[in-house]
C-alpha positions, 0 to 999 in steps of 0.5 A: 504728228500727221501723216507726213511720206518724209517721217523716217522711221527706226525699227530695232530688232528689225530682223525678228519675228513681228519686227520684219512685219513692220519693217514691210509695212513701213516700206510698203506705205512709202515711208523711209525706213531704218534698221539698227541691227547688231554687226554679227546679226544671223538675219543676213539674207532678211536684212539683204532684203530689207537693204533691197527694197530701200531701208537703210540698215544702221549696224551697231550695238545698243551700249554704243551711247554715242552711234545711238544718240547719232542715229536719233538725229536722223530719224523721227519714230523709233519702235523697238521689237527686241526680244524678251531678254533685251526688254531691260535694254531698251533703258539704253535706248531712251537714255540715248533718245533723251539726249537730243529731243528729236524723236517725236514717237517712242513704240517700245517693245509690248505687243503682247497681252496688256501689262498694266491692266492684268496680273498673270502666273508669277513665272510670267509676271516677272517678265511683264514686270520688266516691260512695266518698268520700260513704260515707267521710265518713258514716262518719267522722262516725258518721251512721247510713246505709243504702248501698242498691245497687241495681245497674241499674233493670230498665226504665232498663238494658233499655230502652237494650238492647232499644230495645223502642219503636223497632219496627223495629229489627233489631239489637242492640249486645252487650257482653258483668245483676242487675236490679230495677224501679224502682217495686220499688227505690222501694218496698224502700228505703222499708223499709230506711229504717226497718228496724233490721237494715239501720241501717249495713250495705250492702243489694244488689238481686241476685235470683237469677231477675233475674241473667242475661247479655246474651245470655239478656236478648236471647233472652227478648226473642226469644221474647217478640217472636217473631222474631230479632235481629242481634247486633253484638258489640263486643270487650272490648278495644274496650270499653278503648281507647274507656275511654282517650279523652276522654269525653262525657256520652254516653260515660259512659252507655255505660260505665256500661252495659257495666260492667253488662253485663260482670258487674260488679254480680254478680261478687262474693260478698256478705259477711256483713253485707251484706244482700239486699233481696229476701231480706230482704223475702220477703213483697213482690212483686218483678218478675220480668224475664218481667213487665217484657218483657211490659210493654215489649212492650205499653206500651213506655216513652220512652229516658231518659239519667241525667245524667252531668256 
């Protein structure tokens, strides 16, 4: 499927955190755009916006077979952002998609670290798993999909690290990072949406210049805020007895982390046919980790949690 201004575009989970990125992409590449967002949603003033600058917003439930199968036929790519406790609901979503045949690219909602390739702390895995089991059932029902693993969202993970808007804190928890800016991540899976060499085939975000250690983050982060932190290092087999425990939501953010942390989005080699976005795109500008500490230093943003449970 090539570049065609006329491919309409569904987003659902518009209103969250990465999925609002890619809405604006969408609508700043001149692609009509649509959101299917819950009738209760509390994202009115985003989904205000979004109607704005000319998205068409669907309300409806995602149990509600028929209005899906309805929507399907208007629209040509679906990419699903949903939170990590709807991952199982996205079955939902393709059983409505194969209904009609119309869809041409099915993104579903990865955008992390590389389910398929790693095995991770089995707190963390159970969720990964139910992310496989999306993948699996895409594929056994011959939809045509894009996996896009974006490993970390540059300003999501390194806000957590650096805590660059509490300005008086002095020290930093290591435990141990490929990343990319979220408005990048927004932009590019916009583009392999409709790019007919990424139709059934993993894309990663693995930029060489933004694979870096915990600890090379932290010293950039010296340097650009002139000063020295304390490091409070937390042990490998203090990571693993805490996995054992009964978690919490907040439990589950901090594993998700370190996996991140521990190498897990960088420790393996890209097979043949997997694709690499910045690799792929060349031509587009990509953020730099230099670009994005200078913009926490100046304009620091608030800490966000993704939801867990």
């Amino acid at each position: 499927m090539a570049r065609n201004e006329s491919t309409k575009i569904l987003t659902f989970g518009g209103t969250g955190y990465i999925s609002s990125y890619m809405v604006k992409a969408s609508t700043n590449l001149g692609y009509p755009t649509y959101v299917y967002s819950r009738p209760t949603s509390p994202r009115i003033d985003l989904l205000n916006e979004f109607h704005s600058s000319g998205v068409t917003i669907f309300k409806g439930e995602l149990d509600e077979h028929e209005k899906l199968v309805s929507v399907f036929k208007e629209v040509d790519i679906v990419i699903s952002a949903l939170a990590c406790p709807q991952v199982l609901d996205q079955l939902k979503i393709i059983e409505a998609i194969k209904v009609d045949g119309n869809i041409k690219r099915f993104l579903p909602s990865d955008f992390g670290c590389e389910e398929d390739r790693r095995t991770v702390l089995p707190s963390f895995q159970e969720f990964l798993n139910k992310k496989k089991k999306i993948r699996r059932a895409i594929e056994a029902e011959g939809i045509p999909y894009t996996f896009v693993s974006a490993n970390c969202f540059g300003a999501y993970s390194v806000n957590y690290l650096l805590h660059p808007h509490d300005h008086k804190k002095e020290d930093l928890t290591v435990y141990g990072s490929g990343e990319a800016n979220e408005e990048d991540i927004g932009s590019y899976t916009i583009r392999v949406a409709y790019d007919p060499t990424t139709c059934n085939t993993v894309v990663i975000f693995r930029r060489s210049t933004n694979t870096l250690s915990q600890l090379e983050l932290i010293k950039l982060w010296e340097e650009k805020m002139d000063r020295k932190l304390k490091k409070i290092h937390v042990s490998e087999k203090e990571i693993v007895n805490l996995s054992k425990n009964k978690v919490n939501k907040t439990c589950l953010i901090f594993f998700f982390l370190v996996n991140l942390y521990v190498g897990v989005t960088a420790n393996f080699d890209l097979k043949n046919k997997d694709l690499e976005a910045s690799k792929l795109y060349s031509n587009l500008k990509f953020t730099t980790i230099r670009e994005l500490l200078h913009i926490f230093k100046c304009n620091p943003p608030k800490l966000v949690l993704a939801a867990f449970e």
